[in-house]
C-alpha positions as CSV (number, residue, x, y, z in Angstrom):
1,X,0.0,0.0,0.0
2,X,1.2,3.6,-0.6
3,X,1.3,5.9,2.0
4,X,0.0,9.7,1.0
5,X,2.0,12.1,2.0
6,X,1.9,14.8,5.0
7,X,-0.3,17.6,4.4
8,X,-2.4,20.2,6.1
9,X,-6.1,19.8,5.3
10,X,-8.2,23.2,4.8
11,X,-12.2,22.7,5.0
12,X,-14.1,25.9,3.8
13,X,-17.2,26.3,3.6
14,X,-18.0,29.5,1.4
15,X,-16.6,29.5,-2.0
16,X,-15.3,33.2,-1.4
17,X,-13.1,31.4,1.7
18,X,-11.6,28.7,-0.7
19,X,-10.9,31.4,-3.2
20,X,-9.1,33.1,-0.6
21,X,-7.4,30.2,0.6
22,X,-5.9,29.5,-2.6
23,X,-5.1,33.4,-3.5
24,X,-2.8,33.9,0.0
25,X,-0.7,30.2,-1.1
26,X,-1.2,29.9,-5.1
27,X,-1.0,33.5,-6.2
28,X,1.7,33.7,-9.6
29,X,3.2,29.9,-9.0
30,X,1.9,28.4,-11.9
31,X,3.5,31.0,-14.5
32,X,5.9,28.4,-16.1
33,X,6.5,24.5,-16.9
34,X,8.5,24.5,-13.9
35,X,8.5,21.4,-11.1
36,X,5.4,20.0,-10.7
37,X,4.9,20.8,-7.1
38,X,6.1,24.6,-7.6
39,X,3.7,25.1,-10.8
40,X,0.5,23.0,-9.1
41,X,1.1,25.7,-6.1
42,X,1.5,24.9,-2.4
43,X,-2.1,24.7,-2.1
44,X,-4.2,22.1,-4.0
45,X,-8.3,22.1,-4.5
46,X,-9.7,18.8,-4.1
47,X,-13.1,18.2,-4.9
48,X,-13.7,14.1,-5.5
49,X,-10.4,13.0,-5.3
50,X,-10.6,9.7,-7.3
51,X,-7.4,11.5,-9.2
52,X,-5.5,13.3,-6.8
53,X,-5.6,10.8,-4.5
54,X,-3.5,8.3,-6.3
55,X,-1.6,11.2,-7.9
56,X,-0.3,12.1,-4.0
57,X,0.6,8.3,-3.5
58,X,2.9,8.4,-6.6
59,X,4.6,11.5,-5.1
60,X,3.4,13.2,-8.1
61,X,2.4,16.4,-6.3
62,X,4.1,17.2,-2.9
63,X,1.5,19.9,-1.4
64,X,1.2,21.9,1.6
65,X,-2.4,21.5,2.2
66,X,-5.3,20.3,0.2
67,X,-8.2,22.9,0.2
68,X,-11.2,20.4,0.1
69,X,-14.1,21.8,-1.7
70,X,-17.3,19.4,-1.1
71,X,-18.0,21.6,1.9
72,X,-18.9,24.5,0.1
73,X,-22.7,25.4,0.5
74,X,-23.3,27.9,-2.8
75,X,-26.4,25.9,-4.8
76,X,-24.8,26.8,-8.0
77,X,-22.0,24.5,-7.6
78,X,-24.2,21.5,-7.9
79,X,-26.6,20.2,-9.9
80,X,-28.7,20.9,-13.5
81,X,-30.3,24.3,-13.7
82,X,-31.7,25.2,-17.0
83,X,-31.3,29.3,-17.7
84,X,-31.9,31.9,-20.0
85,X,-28.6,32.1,-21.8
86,X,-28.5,27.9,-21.5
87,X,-28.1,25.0,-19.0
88,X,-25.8,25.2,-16.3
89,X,-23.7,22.2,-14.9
90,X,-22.5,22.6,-11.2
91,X,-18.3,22.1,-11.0
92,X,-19.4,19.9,-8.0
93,X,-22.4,17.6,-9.8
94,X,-20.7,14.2,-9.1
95,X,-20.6,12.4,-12.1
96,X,-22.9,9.5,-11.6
97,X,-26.0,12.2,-10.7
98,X,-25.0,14.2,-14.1
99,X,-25.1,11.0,-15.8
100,X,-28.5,10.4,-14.4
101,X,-30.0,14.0,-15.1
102,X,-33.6,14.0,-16.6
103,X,-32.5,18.1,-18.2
104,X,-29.3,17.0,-19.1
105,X,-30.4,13.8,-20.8
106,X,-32.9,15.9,-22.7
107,X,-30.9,18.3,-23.8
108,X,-27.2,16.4,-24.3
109,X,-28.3,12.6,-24.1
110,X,-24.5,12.2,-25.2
111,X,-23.3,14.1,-23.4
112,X,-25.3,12.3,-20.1
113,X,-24.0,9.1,-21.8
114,X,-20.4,10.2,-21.5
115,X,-20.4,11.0,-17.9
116,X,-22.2,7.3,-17.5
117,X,-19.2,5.5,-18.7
118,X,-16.6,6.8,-17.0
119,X,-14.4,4.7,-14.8
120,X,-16.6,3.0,-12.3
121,X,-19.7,3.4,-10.0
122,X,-18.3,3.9,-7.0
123,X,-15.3,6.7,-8.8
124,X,-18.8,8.2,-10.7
125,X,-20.1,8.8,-7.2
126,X,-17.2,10.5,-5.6
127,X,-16.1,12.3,-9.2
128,X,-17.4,15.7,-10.4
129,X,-18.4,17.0,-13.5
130,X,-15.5,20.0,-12.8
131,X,-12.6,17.5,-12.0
132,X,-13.0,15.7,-15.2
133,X,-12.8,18.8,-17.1
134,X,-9.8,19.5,-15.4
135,X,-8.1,15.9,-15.1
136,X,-4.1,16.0,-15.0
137,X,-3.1,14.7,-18.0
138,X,-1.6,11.0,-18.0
139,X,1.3,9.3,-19.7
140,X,3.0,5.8,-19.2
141,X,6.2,7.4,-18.1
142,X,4.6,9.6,-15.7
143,X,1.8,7.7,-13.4
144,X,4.1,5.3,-12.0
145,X,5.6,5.4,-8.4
146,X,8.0,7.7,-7.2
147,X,10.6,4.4,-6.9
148,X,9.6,3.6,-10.9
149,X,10.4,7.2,-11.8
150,X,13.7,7.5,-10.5
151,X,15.2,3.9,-11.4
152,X,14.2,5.4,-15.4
153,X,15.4,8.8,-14.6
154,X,12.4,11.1,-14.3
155,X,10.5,12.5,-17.2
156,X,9.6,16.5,-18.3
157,X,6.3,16.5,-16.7
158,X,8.3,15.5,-13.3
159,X,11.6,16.2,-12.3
160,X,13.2,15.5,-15.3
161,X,15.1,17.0,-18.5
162,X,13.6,14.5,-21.1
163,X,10.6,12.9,-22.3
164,X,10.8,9.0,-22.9
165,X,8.3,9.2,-25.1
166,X,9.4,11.6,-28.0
167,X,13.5,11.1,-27.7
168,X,14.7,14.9,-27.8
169,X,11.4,16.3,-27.5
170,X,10.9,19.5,-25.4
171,X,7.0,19.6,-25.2
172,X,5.1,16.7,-22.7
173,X,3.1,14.7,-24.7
174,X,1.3,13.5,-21.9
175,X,-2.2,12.5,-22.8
176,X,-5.5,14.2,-21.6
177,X,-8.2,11.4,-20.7
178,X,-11.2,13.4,-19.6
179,X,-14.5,12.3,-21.3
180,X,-16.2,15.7,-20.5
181,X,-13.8,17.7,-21.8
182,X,-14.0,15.7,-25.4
183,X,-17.7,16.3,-25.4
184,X,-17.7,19.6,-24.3
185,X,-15.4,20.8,-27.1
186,X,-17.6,18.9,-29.4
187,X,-20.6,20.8,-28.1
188,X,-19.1,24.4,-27.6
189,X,-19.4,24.7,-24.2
190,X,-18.0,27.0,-21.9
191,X,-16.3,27.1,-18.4
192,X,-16.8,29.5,-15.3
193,X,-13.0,30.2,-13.9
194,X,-12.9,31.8,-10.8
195,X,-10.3,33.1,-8.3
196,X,-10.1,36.0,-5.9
197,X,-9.3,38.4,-8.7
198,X,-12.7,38.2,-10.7
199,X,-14.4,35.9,-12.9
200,X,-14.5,35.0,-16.6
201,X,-16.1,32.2,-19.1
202,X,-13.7,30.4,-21.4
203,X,-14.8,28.1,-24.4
204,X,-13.9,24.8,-23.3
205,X,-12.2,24.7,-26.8
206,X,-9.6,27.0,-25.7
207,X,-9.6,25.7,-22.2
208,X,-6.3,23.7,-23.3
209,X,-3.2,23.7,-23.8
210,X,-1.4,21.0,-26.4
211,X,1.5,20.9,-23.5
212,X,1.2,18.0,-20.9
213,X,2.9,19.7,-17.9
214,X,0.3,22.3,-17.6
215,X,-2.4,21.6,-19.9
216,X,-5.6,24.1,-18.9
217,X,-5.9,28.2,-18.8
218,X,-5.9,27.7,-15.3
219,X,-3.6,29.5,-12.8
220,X,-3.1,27.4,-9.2
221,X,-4.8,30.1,-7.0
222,X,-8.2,29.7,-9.5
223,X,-10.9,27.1,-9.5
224,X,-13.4,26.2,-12.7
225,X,-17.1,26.8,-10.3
226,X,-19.6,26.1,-13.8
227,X,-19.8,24.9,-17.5
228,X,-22.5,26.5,-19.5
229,X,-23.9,24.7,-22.7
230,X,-25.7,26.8,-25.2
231,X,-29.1,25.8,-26.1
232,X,-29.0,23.3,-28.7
233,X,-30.4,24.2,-32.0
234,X,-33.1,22.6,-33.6
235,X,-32.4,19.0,-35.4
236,X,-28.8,18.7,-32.9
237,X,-28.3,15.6,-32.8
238,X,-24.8,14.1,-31.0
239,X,-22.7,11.1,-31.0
240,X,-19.9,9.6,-28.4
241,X,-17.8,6.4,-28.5
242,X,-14.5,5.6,-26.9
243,X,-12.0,3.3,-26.5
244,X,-10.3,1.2,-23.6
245,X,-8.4,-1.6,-22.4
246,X,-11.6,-2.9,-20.0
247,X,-15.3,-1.3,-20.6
248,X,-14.8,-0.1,-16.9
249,X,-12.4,1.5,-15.0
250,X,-9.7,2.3,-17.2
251,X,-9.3,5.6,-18.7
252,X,-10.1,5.8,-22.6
253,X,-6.8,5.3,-24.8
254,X,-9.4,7.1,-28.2
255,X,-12.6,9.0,-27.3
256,X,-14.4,10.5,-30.3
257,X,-17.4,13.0,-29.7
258,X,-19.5,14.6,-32.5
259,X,-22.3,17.4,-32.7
260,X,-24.6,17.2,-35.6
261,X,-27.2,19.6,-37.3
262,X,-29.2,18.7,-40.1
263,X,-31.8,19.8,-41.9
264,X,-34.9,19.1,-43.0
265,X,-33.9,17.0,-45.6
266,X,-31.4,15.3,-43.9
267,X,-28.4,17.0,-45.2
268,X,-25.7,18.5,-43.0
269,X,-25.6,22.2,-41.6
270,X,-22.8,21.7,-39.2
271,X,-20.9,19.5,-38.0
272,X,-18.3,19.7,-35.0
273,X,-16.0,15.9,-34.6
274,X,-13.4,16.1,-31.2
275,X,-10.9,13.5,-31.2
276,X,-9.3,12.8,-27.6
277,X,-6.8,10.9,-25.5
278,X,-4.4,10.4,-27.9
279,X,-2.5,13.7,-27.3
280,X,-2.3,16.7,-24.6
281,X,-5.8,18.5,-25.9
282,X,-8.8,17.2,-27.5
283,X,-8.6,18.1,-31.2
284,X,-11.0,19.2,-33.1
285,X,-11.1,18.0,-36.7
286,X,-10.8,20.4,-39.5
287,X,-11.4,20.2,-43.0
288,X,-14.9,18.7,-42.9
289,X,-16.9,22.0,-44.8
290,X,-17.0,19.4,-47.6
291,X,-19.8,17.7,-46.0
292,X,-22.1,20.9,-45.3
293,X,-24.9,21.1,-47.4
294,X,-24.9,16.9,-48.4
295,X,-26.9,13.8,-46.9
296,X,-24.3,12.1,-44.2
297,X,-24.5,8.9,-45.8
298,X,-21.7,6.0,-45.2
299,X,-19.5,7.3,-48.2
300,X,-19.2,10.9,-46.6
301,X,-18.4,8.7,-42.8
302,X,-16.1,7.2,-44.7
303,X,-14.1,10.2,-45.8
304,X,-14.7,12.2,-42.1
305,X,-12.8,9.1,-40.9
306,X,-10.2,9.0,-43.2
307,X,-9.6,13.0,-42.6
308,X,-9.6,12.1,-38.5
309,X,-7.1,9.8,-39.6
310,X,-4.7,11.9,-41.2
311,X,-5.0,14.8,-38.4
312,X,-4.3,12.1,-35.2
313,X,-1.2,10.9,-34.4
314,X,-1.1,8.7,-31.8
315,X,2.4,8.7,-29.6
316,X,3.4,5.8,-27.2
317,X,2.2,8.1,-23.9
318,X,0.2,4.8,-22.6
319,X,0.6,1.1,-23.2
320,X,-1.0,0.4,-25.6
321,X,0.4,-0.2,-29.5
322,X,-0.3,3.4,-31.3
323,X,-0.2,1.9,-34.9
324,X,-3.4,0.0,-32.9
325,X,-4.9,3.0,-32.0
326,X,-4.3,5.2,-35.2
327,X,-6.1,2.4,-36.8
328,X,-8.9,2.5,-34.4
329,X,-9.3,6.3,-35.2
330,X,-11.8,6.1,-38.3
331,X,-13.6,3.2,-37.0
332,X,-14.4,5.0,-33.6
333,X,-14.9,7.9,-35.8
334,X,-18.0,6.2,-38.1
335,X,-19.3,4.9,-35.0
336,X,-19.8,8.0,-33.4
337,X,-21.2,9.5,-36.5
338,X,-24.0,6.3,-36.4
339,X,-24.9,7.2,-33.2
340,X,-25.8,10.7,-34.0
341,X,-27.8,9.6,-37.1
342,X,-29.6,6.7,-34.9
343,X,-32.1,7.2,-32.8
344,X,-29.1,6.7,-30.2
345,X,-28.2,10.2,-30.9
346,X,-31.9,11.8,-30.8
347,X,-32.6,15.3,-31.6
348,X,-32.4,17.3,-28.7
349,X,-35.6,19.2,-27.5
């Protein structure tokens, strides 16, 4: 068993507090690609844990105290709430009761769907809908214990001077395995960052960063409180399918999300495909204006897939063959676009 470290445990119970909390330990320490422990800041939020936790066994983050955030009592924080500019998801909605929403199932049934399938029941429960947005990314070289790390000689994203998995590389490729934050993109949501300072809403889109050390907007002393969704469009319909080892607690090695309008007639008005875990951001796929305007029949799939194909490169960041996976690309890729032209992927209301 691994220990976790010593720590001091703050409990606030007012977002403002926890705000403050951070501000007076965090303030400016996440300005570069630094140590981890330095850029993370002394201070660390911890909503469910089911990451942290395992991340502070590893000795992957060496904090002063962990400011625990499922004491706060603002309503916002939690929970569905449908409003006038569109529906709001709480930072602090474990992931099992998003997955479970009767609004958000309406609205995003992939989107609920996503959420369902992540990890396990009992890590759904404890997880929140904010902490999978803003899970550290993960690489094969990287989530191993502090013994493994040193007997191989560190890595970038810890300690190190090198990455193991791009010889001579100077940018982490660690990967980002957050099934939210695929969908999200997808669906152009956006994310309520908070701190001390003020507040602002960033799209999701451009929430990331395509470097593994430090791969969100987000500066240590500032928390994500809310995502907002815009209120789908008439004929949305949506698609999500991913990828893993086991079809239950492992994180996804491909995620594919896609947002779909039609027409009328059937043909395609827009279309927005997000392919994820292979690299340090979800990416979404560009080049696909060909398909505006034409029926999305299996021909047109067929060359989506094939332009996913060319834009993702899979790296050997887990362990799992990435030849295997870039293969897996446009077959994930037509699944997902089935499933938003099924009944699977219904027209939101």
């Amino acid at each position: 068993m691994l220990p976790l470290p010593r720590f001091r445990f703050e409990t606030p119970r007012h977002l403002s507090d926890a705000l403050a909390t951070l501000a007076s330990g965090n303030r400016g320490t996440a300005a570069d690609h630094g140590d981890v422990a330095a850029r993370r800041g002394p201070l660390l939020p911890m909503a469910g844990g089911t990451d942290l936790l395992p991340n502070l066994k590893h000795d992957l983050f060496a904090p002063e105290a962990i400011v625990d955030l499922t004491r706060l009592g603002e309503a916002r924080l939690r929970g569905v709430r449908d409003e006038k500019d569109g529906l709001h998801l709480g930072a602090l909605t474990p992931l099992s009761e998003a997955a479970g929403d009767a609004l958000l199932g309406a609205y995003y049934p992939a989107l609920a769907r996503g959420y369902s399938l992540v990890a396990s029941p009992q890590i759904r429960n404890m997880g929140t809908v904010g902490g999978n947005l803003c899970l550290d990314t993960r690489c094969t070289y990287y989530n191993q214990t502090a013994f493994w790390r040193e007997s191989l000689g560190y890595c970038l994203k810890r300690e190190g001077t090198r990455c193991h998995v791009v010889p001579g590389g100077t940018r982490c490729v660690a990967a980002s395995s957050s099934d939210g934050a695929t969908l999200l993109t997808a669906l152009g949501a956006e994310a309520h960052i908070e701190s001390a300072d003020g507040d602002r809403w960033v799209a999701v889109e451009k929430f990331f960063v395509g470097e593994g050390r430090r791969n969100l907007h987000l500066e240590a002393h500032e928390l994500v409180t809310e995502v907002r969704l815009p209120r789908p469009a008439a004929g949305l319909t949506m698609g999500y399918e991913k990828l893993r080892p086991r079809n239950a607690i492992d994180f996804p090695i491909l995620s594919v999300a896609v947002a779909l309008e039609r027409d009328p007639s059937g043909a395609c008005k827009s279309l927005r495909l997000v392919v994820a875990a292979l690299g340090s951001k979800p990416r979404l796929v560009a080049g696909l204006d060909g398909v505006i305007g034409k029926p999305l029949d299996e021909e047109a799939m067929k060359r989506i897939g094939e332009a996913a194909y060319k834009q993702c490169h899979p790296l050997t960041n887990i362990t799992v063959d990435p030849d295997w996976r870039h293969e897996m690309v446009p077959v994930y890729v037509r699944r997902a676009l089935r499933a938003a032209t099924s009944s699977h992927g219904k027209e939101t209301r």
